[in-house]
The first five atom37 places (N, CA, C, CB, O) and aatype in JSON, in Angstrom:
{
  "aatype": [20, 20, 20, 20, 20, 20, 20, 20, 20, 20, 20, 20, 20, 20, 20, 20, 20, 20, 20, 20, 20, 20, 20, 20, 20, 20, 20, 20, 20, 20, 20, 20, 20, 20, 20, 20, 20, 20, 20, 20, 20, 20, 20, 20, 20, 20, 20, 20, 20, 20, 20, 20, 20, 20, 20, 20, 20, 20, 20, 20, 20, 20, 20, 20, 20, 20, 20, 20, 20, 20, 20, 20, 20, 20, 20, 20, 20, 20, 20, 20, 20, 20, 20, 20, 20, 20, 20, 20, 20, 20, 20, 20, 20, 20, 20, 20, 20, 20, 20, 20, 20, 20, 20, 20, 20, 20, 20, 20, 20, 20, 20],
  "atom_mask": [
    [1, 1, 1, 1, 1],
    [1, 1, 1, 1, 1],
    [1, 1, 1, 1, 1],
    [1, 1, 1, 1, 1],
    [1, 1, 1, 1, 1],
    [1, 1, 1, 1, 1],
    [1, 1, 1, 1, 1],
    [1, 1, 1, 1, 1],
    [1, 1, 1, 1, 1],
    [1, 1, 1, 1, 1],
    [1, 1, 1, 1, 1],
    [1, 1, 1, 1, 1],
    [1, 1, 1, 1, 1],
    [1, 1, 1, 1, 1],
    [1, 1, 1, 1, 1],
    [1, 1, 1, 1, 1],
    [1, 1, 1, 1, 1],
    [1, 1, 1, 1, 1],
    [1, 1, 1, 1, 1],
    [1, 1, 1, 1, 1],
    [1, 1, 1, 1, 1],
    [1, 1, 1, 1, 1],
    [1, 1, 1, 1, 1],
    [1, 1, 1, 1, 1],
    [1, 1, 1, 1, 1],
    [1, 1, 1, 1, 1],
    [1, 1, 1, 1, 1],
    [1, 1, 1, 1, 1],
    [1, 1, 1, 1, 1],
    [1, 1, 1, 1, 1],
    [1, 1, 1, 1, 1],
    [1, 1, 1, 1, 1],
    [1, 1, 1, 1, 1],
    [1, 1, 1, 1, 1],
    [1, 1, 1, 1, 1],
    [1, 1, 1, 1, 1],
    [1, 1, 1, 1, 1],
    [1, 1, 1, 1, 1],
    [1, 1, 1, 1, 1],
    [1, 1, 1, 1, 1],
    [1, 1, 1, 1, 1],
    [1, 1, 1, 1, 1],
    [1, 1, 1, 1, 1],
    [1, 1, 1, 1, 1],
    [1, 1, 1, 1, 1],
    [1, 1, 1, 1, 1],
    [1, 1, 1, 1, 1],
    [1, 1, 1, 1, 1],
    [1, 1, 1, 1, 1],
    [1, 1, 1, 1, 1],
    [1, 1, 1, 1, 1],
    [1, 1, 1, 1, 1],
    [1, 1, 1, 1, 1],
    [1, 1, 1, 1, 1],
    [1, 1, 1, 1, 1],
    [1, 1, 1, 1, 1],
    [1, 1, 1, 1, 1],
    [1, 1, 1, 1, 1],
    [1, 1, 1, 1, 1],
    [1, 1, 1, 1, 1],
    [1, 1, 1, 1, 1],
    [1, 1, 1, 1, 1],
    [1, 1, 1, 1, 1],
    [1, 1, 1, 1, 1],
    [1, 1, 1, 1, 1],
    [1, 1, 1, 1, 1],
    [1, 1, 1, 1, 1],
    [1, 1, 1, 1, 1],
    [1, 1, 1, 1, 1],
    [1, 1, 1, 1, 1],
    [1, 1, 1, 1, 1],
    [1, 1, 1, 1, 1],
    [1, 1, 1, 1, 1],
    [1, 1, 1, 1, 1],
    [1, 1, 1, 1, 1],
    [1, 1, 1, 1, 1],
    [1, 1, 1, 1, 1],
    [1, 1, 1, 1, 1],
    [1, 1, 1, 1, 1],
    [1, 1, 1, 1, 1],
    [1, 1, 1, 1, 1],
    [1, 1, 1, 1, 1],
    [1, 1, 1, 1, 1],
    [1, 1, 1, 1, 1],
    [1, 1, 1, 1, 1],
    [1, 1, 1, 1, 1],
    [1, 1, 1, 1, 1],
    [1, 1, 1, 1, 1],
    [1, 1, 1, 1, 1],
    [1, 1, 1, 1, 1],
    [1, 1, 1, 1, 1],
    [1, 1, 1, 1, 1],
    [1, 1, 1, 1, 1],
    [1, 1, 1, 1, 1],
    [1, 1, 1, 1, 1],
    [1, 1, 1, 1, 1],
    [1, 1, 1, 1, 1],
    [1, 1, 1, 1, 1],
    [1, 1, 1, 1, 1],
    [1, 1, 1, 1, 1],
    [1, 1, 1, 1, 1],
    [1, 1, 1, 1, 1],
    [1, 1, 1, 1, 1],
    [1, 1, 1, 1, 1],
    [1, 1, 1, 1, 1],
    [1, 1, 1, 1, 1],
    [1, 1, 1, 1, 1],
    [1, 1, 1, 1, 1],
    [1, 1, 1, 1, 1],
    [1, 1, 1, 1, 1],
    [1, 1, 1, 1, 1]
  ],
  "atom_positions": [
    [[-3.37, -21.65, 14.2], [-3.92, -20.32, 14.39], [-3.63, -19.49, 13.14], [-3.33, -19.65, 15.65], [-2.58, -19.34, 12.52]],
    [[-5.2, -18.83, 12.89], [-4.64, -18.0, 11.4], [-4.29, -16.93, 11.79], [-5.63, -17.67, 10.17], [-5.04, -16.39, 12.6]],
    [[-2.88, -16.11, 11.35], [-2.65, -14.84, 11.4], [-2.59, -14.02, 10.61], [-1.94, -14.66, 11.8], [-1.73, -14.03, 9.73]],
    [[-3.45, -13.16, 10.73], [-3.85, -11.79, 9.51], [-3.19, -10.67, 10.11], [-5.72, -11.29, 9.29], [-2.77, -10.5, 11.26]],
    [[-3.18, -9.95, 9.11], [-2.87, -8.47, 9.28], [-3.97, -7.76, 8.46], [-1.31, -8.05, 8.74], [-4.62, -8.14, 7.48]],
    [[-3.97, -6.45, 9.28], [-5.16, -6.08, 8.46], [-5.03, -4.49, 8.46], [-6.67, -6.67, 9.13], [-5.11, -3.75, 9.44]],
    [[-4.81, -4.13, 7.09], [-4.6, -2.74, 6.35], [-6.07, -2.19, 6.45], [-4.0, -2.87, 4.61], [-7.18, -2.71, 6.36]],
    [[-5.52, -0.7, 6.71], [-6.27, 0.56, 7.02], [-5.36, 1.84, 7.05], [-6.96, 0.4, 8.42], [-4.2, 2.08, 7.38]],
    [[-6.85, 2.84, 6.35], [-6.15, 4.35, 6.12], [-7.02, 4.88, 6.85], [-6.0, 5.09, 4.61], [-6.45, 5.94, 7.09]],
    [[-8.29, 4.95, 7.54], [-8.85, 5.61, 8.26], [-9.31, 4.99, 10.08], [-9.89, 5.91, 7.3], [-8.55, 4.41, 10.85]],
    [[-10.98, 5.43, 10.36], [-11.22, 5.22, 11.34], [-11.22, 3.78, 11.5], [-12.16, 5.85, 11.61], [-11.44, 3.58, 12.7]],
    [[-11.08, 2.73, 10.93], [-11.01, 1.38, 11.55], [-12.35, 0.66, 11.99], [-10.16, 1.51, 12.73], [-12.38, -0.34, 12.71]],
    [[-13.64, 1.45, 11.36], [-14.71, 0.59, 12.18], [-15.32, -0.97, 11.57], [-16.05, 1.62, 12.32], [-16.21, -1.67, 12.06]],
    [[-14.4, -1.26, 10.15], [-14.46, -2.47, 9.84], [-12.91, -3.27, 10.77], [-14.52, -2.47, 8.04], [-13.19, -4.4, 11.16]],
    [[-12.1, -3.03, 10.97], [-11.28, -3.3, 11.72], [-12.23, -3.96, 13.2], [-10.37, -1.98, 11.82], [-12.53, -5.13, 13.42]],
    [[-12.55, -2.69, 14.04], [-12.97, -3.04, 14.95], [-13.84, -4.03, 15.0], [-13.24, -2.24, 15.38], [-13.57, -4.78, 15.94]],
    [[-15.01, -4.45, 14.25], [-15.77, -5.27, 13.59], [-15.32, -6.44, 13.59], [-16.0, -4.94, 12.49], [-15.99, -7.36, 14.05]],
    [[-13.82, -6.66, 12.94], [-12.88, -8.08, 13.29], [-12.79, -8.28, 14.4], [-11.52, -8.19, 12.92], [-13.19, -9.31, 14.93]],
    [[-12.14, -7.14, 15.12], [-11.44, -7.48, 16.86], [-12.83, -7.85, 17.6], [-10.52, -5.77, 17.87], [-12.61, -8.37, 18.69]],
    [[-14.19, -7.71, 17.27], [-15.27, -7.65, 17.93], [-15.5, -9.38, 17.72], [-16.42, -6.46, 17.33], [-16.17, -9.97, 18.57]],
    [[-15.15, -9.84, 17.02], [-15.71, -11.12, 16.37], [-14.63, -12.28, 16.46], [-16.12, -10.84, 14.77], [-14.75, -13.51, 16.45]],
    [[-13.4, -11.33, 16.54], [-12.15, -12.55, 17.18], [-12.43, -12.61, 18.38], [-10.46, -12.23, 17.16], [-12.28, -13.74, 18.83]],
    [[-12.92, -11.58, 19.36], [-12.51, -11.32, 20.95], [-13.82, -12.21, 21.28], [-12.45, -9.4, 21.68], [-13.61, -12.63, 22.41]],
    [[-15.35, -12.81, 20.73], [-16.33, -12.95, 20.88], [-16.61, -14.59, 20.4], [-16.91, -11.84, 20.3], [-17.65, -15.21, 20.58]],
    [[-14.75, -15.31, 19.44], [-14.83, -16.33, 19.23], [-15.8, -16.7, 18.25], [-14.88, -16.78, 20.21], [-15.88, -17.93, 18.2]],
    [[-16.78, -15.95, 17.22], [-17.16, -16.08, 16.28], [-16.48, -16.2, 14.88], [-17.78, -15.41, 16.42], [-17.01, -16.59, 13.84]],
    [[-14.75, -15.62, 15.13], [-14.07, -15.79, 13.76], [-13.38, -16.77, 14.57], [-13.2, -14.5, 12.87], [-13.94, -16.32, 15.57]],
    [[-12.78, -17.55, 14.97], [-12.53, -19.03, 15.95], [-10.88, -19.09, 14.94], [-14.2, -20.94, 15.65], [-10.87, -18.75, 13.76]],
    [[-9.72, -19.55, 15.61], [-8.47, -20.35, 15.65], [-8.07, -18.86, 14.7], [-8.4, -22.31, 14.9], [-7.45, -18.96, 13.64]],
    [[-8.48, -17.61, 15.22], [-7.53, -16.56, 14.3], [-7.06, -15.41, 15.17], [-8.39, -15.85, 12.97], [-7.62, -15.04, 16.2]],
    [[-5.94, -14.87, 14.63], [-5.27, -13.71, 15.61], [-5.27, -12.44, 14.65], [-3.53, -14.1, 16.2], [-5.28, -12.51, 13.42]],
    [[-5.24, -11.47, 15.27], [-4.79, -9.86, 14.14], [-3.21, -9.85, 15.07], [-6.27, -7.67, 14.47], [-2.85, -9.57, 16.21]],
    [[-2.65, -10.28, 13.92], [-1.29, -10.4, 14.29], [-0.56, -8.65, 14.19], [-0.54, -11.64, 13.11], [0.35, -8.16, 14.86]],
    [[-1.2, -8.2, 13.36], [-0.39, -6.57, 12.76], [-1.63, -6.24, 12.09], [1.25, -6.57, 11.45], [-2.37, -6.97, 11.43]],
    [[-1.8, -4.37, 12.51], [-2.91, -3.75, 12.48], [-1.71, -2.46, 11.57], [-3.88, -3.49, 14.23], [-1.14, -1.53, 12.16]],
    [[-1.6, -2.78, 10.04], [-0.73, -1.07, 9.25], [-2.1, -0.8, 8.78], [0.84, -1.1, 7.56], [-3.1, -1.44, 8.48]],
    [[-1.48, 1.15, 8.9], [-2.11, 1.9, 7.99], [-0.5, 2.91, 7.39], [-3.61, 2.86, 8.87], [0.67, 3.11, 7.69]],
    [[-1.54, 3.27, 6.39], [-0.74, 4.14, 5.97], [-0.52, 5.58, 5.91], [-0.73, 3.87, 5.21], [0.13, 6.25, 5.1]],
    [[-1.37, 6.0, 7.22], [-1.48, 7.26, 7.8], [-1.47, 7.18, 9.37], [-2.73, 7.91, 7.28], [-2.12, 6.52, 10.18]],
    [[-0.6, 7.99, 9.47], [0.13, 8.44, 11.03], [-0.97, 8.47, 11.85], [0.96, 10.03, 11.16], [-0.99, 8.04, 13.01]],
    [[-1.85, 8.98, 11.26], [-3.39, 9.76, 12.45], [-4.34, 8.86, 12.3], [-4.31, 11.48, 11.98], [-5.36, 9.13, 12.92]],
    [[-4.37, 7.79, 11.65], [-5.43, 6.81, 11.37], [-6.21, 6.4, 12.74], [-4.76, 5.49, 10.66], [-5.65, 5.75, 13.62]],
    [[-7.73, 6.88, 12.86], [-7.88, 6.08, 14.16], [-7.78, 4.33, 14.67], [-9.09, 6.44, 14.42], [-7.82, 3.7, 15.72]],
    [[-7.66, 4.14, 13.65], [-7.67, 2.69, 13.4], [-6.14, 2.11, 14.14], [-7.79, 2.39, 11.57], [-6.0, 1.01, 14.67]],
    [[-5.47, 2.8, 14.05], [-4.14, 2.4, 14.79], [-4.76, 2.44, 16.31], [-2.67, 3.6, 14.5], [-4.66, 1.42, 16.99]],
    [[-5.42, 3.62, 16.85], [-5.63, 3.62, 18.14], [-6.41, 2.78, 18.26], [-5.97, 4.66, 18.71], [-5.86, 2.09, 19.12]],
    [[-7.57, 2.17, 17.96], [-8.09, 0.81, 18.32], [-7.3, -0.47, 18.48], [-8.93, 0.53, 17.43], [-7.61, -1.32, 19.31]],
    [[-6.01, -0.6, 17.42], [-5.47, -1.77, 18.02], [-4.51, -1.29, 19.1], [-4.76, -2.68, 16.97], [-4.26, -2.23, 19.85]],
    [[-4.01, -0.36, 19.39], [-3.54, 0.05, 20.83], [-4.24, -0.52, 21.79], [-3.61, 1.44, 21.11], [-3.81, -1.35, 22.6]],
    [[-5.45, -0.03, 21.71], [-6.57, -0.26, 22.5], [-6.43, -1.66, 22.98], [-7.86, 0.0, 21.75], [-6.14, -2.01, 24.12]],
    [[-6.65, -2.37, 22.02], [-6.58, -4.06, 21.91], [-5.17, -4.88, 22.0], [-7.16, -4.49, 20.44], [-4.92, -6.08, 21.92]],
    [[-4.43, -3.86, 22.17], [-2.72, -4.6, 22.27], [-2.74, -5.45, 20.84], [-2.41, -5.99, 23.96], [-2.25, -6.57, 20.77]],
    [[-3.14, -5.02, 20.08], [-2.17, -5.88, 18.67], [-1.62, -4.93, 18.16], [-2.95, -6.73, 17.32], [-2.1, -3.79, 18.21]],
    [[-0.5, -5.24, 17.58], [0.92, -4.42, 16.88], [0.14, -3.59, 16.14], [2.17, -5.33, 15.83], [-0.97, -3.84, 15.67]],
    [[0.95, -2.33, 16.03], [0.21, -1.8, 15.07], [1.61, -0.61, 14.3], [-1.38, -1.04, 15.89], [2.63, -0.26, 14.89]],
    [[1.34, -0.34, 13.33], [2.66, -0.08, 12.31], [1.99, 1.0, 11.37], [3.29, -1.65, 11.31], [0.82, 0.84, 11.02]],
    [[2.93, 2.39, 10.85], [1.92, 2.94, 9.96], [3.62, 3.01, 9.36], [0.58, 4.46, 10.37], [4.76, 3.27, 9.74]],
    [[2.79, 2.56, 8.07], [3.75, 2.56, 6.8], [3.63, 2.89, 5.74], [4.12, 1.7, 6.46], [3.25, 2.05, 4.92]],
    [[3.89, 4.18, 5.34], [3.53, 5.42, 4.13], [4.48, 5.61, 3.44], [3.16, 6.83, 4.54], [5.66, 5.86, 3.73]],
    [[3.78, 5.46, 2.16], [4.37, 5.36, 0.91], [5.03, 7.11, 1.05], [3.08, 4.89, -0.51], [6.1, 7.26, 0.47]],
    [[4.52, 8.25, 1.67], [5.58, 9.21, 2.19], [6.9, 9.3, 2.6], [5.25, 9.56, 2.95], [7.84, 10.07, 2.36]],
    [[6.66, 7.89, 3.55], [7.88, 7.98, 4.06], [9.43, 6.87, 3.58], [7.43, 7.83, 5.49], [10.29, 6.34, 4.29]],
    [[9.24, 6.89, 2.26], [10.17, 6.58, 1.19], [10.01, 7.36, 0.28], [10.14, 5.38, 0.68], [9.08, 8.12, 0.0]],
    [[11.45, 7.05, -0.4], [12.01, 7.94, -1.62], [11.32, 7.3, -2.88], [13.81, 7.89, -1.77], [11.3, 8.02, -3.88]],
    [[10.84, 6.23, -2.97], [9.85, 5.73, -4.02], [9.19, 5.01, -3.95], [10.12, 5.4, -4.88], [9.13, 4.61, -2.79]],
    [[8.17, 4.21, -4.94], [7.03, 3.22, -4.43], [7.32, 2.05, -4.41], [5.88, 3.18, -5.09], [6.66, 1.34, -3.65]],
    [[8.45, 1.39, -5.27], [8.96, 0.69, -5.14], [10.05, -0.05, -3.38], [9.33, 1.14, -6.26], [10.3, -1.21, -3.05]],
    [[10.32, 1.01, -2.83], [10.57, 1.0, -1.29], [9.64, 0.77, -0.83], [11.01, 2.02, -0.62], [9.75, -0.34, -0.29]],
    [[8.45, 1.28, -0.67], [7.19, 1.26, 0.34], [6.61, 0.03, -0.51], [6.06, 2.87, 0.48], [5.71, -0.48, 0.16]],
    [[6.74, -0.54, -1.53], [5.9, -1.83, -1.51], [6.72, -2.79, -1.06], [5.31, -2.27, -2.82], [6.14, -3.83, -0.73]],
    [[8.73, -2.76, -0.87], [9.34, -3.72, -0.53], [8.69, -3.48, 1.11], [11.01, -3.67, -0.94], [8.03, -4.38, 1.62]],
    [[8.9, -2.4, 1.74], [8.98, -2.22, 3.11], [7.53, -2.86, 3.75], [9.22, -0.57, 3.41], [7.36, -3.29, 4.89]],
    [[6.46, -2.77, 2.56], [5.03, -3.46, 2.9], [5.36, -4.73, 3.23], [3.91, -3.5, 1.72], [5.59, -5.21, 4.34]],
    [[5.34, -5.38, 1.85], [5.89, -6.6, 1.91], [6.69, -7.35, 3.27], [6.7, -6.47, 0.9], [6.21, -7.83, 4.29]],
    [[8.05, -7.25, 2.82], [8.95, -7.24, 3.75], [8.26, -7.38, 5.5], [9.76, -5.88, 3.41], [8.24, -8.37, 6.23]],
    [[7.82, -6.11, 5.72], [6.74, -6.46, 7.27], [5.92, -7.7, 7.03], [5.4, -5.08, 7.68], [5.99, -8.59, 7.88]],
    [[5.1, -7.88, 5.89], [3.84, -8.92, 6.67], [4.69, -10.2, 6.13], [1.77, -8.81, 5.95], [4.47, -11.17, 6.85]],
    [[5.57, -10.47, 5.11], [6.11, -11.72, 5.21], [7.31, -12.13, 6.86], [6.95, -11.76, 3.61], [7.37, -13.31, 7.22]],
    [[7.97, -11.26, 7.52], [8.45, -11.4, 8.87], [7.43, -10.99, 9.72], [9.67, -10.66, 9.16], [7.93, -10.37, 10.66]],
    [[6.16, -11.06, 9.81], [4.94, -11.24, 10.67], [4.03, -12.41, 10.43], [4.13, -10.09, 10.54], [2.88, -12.68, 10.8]],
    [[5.37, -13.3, 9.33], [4.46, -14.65, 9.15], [2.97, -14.72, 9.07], [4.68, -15.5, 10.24], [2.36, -15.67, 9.54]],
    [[2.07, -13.22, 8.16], [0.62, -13.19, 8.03], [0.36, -14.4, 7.2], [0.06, -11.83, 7.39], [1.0, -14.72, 6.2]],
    [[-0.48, -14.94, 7.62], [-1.48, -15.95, 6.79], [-2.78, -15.42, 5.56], [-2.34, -16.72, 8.07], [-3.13, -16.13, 4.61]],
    [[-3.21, -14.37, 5.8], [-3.99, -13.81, 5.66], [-4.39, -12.34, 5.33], [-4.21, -14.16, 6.3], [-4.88, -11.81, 6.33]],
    [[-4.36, -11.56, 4.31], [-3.73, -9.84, 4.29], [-5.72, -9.57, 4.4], [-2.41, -9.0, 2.13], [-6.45, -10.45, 3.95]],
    [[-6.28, -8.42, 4.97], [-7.67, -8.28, 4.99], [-7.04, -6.68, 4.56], [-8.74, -8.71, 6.59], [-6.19, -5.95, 5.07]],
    [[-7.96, -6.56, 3.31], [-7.95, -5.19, 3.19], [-9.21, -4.2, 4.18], [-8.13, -5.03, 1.57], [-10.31, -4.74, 4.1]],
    [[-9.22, -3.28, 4.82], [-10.64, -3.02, 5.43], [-10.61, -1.17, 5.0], [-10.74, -3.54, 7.54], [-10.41, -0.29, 5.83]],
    [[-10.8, -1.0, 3.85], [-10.63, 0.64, 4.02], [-9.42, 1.17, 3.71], [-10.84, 1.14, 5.4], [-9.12, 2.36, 3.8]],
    [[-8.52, 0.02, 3.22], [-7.05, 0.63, 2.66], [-6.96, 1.2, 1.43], [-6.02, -0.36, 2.55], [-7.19, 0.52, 0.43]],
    [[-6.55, 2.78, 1.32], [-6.86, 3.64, 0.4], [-5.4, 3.86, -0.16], [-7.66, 4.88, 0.95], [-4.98, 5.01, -0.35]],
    [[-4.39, 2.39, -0.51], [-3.54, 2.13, -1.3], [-3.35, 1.5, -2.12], [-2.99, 2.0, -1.02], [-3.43, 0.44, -1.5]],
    [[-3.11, 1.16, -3.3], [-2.83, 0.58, -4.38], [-1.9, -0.34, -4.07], [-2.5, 1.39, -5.32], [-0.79, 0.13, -3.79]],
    [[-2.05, -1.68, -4.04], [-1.14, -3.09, -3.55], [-0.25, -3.23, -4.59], [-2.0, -4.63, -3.36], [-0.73, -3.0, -5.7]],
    [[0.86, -3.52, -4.55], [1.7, -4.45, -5.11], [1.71, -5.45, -6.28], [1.86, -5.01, -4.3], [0.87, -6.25, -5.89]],
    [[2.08, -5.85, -7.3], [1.67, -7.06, -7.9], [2.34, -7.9, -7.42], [1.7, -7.19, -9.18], [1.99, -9.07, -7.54]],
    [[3.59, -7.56, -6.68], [3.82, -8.58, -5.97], [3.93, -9.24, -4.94], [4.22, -8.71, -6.09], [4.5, -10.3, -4.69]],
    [[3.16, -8.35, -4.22], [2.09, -8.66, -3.23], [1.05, -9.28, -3.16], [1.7, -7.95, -2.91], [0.83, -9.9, -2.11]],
    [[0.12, -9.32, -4.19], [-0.62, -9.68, -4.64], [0.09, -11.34, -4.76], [-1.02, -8.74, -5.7], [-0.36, -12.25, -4.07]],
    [[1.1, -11.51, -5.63], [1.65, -12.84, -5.83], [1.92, -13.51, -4.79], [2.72, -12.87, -6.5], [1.53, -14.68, -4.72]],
    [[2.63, -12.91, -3.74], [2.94, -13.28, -2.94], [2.28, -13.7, -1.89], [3.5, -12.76, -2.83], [2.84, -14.32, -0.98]],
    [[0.77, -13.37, -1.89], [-0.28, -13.51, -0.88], [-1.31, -13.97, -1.89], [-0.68, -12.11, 0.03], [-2.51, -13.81, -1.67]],
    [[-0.76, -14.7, -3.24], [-2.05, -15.16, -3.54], [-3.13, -16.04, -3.18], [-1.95, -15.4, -4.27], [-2.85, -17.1, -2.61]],
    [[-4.4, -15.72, -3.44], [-5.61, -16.27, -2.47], [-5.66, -16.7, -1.28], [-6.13, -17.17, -2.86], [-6.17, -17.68, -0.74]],
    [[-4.58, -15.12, -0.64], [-5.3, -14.66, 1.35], [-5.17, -13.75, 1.13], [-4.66, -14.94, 3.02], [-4.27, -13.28, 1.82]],
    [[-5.63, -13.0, 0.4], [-5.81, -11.3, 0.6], [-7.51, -11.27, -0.1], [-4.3, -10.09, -0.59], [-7.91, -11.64, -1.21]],
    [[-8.31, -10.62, 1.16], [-9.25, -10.57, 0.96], [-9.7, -8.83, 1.46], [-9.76, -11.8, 1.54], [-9.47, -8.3, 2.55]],
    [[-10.52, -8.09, 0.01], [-10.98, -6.72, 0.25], [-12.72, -6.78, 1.47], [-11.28, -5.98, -1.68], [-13.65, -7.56, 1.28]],
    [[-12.66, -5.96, 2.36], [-13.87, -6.17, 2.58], [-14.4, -4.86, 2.92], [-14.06, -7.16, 3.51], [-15.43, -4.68, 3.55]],
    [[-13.53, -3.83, 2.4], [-14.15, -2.28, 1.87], [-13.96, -1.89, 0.49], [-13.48, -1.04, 2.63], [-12.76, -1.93, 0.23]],
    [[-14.44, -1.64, -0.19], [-14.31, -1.29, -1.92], [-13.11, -0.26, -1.58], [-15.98, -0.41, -2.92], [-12.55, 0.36, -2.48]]
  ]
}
């Protein structure tokens, strides 16, 4: 089973779009293991409520530098064992070593 997580800063309607297509067995042997954004009010958190998958908002606010909020990124999706990082609308600047660390499973599918 593939497990993604999938980053968002707003309403989530590429999000929902996934959960529509996992729940419908068209994306087949995959889970949304963890649903972060990086805003508190994101509706996109309330859709995976909605859907019971985890959901986490983790803002580069709420550390003393960026270097924290990219360990604290990190750090979450490697102990959520993600397979897979889907960017959908995430209006943050990744990691390089994040990027390394998830090289070729992190896929953008909002500019």
């Amino acid at each position: 089973m593939l497990r993604i997580a999938v980053l968002v800063s707003g309403g989530g309607t590429n999000l929902q779009a996934i959960i529509d297509k996992v729940n419908s067995k068209e994306i087949m042997n995959t889970e949304i293991a963890v649903v972060i954004s990086n805003k508190k009010d994101a509706y996109a958190l309330e859709r995976a409520r909605i859907n019971n998958i985890k959901e986490l908002c983790i803002s580069p606010k709420d550390f003393d530098n960026r270097d924290e909020f990219n360990r604290a990124l990190l750090d979450t999706l490697v102990k959520e064992n993600i397979d897979l990082v889907v960017l959908a609308g995430y209006l943050v600047v990744i990691s390089n070593e994040l990027v390394e660390t998830f090289k070729n499973r992190i896929i953008n599918v909002h500019p």
